[in-house]
N, C-alpha and C positions, 0 to 999 in steps of 0.2 A: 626281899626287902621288907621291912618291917612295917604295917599299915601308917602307923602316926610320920613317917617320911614320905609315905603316898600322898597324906592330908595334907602334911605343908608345905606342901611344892604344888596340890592343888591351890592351895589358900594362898600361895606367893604369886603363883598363873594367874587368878581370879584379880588378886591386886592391881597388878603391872595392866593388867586387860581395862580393867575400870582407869587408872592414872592416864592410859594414854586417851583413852575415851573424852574421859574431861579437859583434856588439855587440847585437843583437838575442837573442842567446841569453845574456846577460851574461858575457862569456869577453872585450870589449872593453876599448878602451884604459883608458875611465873605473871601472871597478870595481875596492872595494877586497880587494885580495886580499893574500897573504902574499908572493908576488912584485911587486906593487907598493910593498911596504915597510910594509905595516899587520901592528900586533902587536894581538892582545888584552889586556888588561888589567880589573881593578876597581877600579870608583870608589865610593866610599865619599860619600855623598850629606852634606855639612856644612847647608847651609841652601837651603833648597825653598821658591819664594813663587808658586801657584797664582795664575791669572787667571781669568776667569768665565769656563762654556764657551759655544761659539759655538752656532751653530743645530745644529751636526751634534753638540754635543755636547764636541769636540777644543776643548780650553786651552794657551795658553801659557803656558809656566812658565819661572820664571829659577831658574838651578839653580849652585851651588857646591861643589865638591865634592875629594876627593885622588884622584887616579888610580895607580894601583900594578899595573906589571907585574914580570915575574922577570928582564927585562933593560932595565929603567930605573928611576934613581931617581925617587919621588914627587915627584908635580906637584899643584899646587893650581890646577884650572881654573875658568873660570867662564862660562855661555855662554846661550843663553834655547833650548827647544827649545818643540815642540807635539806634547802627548802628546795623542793620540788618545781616543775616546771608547773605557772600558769598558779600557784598560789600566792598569798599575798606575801611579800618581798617585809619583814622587818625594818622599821626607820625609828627613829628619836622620834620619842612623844606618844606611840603604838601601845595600845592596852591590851596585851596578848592574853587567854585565859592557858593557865597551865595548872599542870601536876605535877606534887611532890611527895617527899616525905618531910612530915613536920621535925626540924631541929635539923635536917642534912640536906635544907634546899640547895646549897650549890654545887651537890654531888649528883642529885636525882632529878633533878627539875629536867620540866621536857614541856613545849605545848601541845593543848589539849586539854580536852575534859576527860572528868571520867566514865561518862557515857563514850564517847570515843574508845578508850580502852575496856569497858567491860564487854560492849556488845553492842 
């Protein structure tokens, strides 16, 4: 086998060694960070309709709401999430802080900050 195919199947091992590395430490490609292009923002909880919770406890909820950050106009989203046992329950009137991407809040939006998600 010819050296320079020894090299980049070294240099492809070396790669894949490192990607998983950092993705395991949340520093990878999928996390939303502020160089991935997530802003934070608050959403302002309009109408919140509670499902029964499961065995563990955790409900699905359908949530509506306005999201307003300081560099995008307000958006009216709407989306279903599952809030966890024992955290705060979504209601009309609820100033949630969340994450998104600027211009496709009603596709990406999630609560949280982005310290939450980077680390």
């Amino acid at each position: 086998m010819p050296n320079w195919i020894s090299a980049l199947l070294l240099v492809f091992l070396i790669a894949t060694v490192v990607s998983l590395y950092m993705s395991r430490r949340g520093q990878g490609f999928g996390s939303a960070s502020a160089a991935r292009g997530y802003v934070e923002g608050v959403m302002t909880v309009t109408s919140a309709v509670l499902g029964d919770p499961d065995r563990d406890g955790a409900r699905l909820c359908t949530v509506a709401g306005t999201i307003m950050a300081a560099d995008s106009s307000p958006a009216e989203v709407y989306g279903r999430i599952v809030v966890p046992a024992g955290a705060v329950e979504p209601y009309p009137g609820l100033d949630q802080p969340v994450v998104f991407k600027p211009g496709k809040e009603d596709s990406t939006w999630r609560f949280g900050t982005l310290s939450d998600s980077v680390g």
